[in-house]
C-alpha positions in Angstrom: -51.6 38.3 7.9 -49.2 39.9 5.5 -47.1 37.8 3.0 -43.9 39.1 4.8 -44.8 37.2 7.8 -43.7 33.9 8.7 -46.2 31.7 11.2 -46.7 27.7 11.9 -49.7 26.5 14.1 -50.2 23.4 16.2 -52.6 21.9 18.1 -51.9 22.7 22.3 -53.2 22.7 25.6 -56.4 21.9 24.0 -56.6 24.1 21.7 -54.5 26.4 19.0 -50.7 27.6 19.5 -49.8 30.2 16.3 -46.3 31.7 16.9 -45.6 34.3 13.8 -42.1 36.3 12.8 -41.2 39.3 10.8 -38.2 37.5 10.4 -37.6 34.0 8.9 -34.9 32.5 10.2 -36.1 33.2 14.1 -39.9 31.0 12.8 -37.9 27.5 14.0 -36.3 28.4 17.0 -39.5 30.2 18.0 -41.6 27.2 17.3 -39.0 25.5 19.7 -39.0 27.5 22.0 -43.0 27.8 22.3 -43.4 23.9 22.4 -40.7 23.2 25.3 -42.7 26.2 27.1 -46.4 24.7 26.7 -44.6 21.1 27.1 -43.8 22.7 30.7 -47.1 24.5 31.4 -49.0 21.2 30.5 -47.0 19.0 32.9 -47.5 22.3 35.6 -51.2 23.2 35.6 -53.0 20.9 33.5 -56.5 19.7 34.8 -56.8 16.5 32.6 -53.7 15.0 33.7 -53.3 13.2 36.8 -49.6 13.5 37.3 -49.9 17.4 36.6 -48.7 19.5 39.6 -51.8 21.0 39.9 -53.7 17.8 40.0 -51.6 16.3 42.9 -51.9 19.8 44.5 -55.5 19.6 44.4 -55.4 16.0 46.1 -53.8 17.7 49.0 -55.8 20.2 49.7 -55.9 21.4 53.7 -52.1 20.2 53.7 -49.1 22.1 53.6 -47.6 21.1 50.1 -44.2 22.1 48.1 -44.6 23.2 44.6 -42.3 24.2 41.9 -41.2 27.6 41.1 -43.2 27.9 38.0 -46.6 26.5 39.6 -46.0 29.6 42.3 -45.9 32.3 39.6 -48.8 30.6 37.4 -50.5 30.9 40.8 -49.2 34.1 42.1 -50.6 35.6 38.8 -53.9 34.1 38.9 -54.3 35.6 42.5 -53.3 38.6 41.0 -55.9 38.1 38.6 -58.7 37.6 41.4 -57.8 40.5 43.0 -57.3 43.1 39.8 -61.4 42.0 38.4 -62.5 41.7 42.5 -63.1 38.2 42.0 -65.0 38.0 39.2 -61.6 35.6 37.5 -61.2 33.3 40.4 -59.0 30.3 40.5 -60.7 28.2 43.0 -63.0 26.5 40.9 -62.4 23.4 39.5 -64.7 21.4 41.2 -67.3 23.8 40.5 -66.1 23.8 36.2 -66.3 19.5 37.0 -69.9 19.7 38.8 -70.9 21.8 35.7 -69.7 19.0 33.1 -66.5 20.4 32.3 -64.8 17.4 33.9 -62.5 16.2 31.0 -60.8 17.1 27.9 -63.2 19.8 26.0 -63.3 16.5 22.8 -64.4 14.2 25.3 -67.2 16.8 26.9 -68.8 17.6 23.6 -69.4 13.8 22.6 -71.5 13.3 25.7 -75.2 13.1 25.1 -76.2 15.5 28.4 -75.4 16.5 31.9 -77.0 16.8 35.4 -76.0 20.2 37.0 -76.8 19.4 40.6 -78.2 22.5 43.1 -75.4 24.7 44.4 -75.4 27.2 47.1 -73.8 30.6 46.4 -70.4 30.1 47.0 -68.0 32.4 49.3 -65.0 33.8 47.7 -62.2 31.1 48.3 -59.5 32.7 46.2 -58.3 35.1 49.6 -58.0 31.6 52.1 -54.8 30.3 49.9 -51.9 30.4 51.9 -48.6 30.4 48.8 -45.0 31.4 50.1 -43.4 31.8 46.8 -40.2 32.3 48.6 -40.6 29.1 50.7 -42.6 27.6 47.6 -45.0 25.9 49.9 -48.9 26.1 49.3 -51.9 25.5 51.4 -55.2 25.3 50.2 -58.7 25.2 51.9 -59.9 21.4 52.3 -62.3 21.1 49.3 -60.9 23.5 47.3 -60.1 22.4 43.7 -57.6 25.1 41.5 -58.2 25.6 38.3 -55.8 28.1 36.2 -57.4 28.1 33.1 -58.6 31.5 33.3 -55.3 33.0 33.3 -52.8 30.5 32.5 -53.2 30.5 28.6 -52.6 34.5 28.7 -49.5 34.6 30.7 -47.6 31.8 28.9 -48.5 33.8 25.8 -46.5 36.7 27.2 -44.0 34.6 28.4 -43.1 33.2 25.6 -43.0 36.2 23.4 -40.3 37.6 25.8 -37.8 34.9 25.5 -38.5 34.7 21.6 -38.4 38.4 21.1 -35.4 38.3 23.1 -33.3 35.6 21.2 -34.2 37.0 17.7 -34.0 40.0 15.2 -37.4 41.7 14.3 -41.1 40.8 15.7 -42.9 37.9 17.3 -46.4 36.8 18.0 -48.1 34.4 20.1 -52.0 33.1 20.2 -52.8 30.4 21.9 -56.6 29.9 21.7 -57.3 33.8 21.4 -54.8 35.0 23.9 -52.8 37.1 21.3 -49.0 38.5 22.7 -46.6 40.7 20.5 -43.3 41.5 21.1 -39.9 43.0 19.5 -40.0 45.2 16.4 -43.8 44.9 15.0 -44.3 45.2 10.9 -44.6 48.8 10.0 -48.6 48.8 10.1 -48.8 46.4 13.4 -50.1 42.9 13.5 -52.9 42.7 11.9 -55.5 40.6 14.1 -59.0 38.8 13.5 -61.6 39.0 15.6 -63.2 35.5 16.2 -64.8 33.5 18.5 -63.3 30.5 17.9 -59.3 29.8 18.5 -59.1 27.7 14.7 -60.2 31.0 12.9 -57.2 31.6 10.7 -55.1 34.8 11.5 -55.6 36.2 8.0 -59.3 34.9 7.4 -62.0 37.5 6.2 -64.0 39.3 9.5 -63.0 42.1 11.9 -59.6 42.6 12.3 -57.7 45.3 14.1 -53.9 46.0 14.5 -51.6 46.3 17.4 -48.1 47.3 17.5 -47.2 46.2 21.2 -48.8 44.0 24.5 -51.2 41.9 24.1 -55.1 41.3 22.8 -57.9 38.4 24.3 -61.0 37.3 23.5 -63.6 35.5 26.0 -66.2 33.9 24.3 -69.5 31.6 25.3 -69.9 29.8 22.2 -67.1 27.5 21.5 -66.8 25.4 24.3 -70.4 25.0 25.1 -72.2 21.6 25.7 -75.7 20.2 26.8 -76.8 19.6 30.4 -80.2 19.3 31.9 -80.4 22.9 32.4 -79.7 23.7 28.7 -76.7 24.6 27.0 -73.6 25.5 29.0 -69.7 27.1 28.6 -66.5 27.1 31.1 -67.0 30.4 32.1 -68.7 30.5 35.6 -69.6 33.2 37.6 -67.8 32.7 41.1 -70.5 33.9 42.9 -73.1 31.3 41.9 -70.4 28.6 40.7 -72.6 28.2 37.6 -71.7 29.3 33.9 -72.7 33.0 33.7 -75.3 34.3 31.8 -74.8 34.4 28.2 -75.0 38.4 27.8 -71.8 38.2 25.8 -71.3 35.8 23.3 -67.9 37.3 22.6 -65.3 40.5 24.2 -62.0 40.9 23.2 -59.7 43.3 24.9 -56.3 44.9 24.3 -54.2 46.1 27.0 -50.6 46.6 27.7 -50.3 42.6 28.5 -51.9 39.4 27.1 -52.6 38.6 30.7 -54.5 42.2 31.7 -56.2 41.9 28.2 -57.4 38.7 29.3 -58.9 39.1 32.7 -60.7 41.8 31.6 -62.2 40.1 28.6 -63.4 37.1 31.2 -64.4 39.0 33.8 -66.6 41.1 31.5 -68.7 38.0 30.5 -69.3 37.7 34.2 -70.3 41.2 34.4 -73.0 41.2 32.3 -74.3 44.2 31.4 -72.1 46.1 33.4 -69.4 45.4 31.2 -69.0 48.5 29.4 -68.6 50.6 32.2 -66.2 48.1 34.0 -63.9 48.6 31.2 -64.7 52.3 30.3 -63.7 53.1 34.1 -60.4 51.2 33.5 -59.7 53.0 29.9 -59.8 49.7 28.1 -60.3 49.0 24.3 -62.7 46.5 23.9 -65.5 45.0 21.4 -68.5 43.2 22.6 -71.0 41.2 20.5 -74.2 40.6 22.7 -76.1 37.5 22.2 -78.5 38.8 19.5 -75.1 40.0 17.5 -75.2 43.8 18.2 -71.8 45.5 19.1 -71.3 47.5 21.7 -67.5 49.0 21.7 -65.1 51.2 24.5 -62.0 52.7 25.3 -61.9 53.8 21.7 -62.0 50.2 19.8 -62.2 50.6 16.1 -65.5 50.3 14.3 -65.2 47.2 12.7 -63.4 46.7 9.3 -63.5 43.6 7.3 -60.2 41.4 6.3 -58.9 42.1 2.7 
């Protein structure tokens, strides 16, 4: 990243919040605001925490149950999401990510020696049986059914927050948290300069691919960071709904760019559950987008840049 930017990072939702500024006196009240935002988002949705109100949603399921204004938009958009990749980013499957041994806090999951992925019967799509009045704010869920916004949740808080901070301050802001990249306000002259990585600790400004984007928002899936051992071999947190299983490891990485964090991002997921049909998924939708198969080769669309290397 230039050394006319101004960025802090802190550890978040499990993973890595970076909020950057072109101008320095908005970095602190950005920060702020960010924090108090992800504060909210991990007391809303969070699977790991018991008095989350997603977790006490998910005890209820089969009931009629009241829910808060925010936890009906993270919802609404994550139905949205269903719908835009045909299912493919579905937010009915928490028991499924807990039956695969993603049951606990990623640190907690990777010190465990091995797990036993019991047999599952394809799965029917759930995501179209959930009954929420965001007017009324009331929610019904099939009995069974666990939520899990995880696949969305990240993206949309990204573009959330860039809006209030772009809106409270002079110049540019970005937002990653874990890979789902947001910009907002006046961008530096060249864009925001982004590496590619796989994994969400990758500094912003460390040497590998890096492209630039001047507005909405860039996400990258990937297979091989949150990956642990199970009986059937090595696993990851992105399951194919159809089988409720993690998908075949076709991609290890895709990153997208689209007009929104949030679009960039359920494309990028729903291409690792595409496969090999991947390419022409996003092609059809005129996306940018950079694939790295699992032997390393790179297959790009929607006019990506060729890969350059950090300076």
């Amino acid at each position: 990243m230039s050394r006319h930017l101004r960025s802090r990072s802190f550890p978040a939702l499990g993973t890595t919040a970076v909020v950057a500024v072109t101008d320095e006196d908005a970095l602190a009240p950005a920060c702020a605001t960010l924090e108090e935002q992800l504060r909210q988002l991990d007391a809303t949705c969070s699977r790991f925490r018991t008095d989350s109100e997603l977790s006490l949603a998910n005890a209820r399921a089969g009931e009629v149950v009241s829910v808060s204004p925010l936890f009906a938009e993270l919802l609404t958009v994550a139905l949205t999401a269903a719908a835009a990749s045909d299912g493919r980013v579905d937010p009915t499957l928490g028991s499924e990510l807990r039956a695969a041994g993603y049951d606990q806090t990623f640190s907690l999951v990777r010190e465990r020696a091995t797990w036993v992925i019991g047999a599952r019967l394809p799965r029917e799509p759930q995501w179209r049986l959930i009954r929420l009045d965001p007017e009324q704010l009331t929610l019904q869920t099939p009995p069974g059914i666990e939520l899990d916004l995880g696949a969305t949740a990240k993206a949309w808080a990204a573009d959330r927050a860039v809006a209030a901070i772009a809106g409270d301050c002079r110049g540019g802001v970005l937002v990653s948290l874990g890979g789902d990249i947001a910009v907002g306000g006046v961008s530096p002259e060249s864009g925001w300069p982004i590496r590619v990585a796989a994994d969400h600790a990758a500094p912003l400004d460390g040497a590998g691919p890096v492209v630039s984007i001047v507005h909405g928002g860039l996400a990258t899936s990937t297979t091989t960071v949150r990956r642990w051992s199970t009986d059937r071999g090595s696993a990851h947190h992105l399951l194919d709904p159809a089988t409720g299983l993690p998908a075949p490891t076709v991609w290890h990485t895709v990153s997208v760019a689209a007009a929104t964090c949030f679009d960039a991002n359920v494309a990028a997921t729903a291409s690792v559950v595409l496969g090999d049909a991947a390419p022409g998924w996003l092609e059809d939708r005129q996306l940018p987008a950079r694939l790295v198969r699992a032997d390393g080769d790179v297959v790009y669309t929607g006019g990506w840049p060729v890969d350059r290397l950090a300076a």
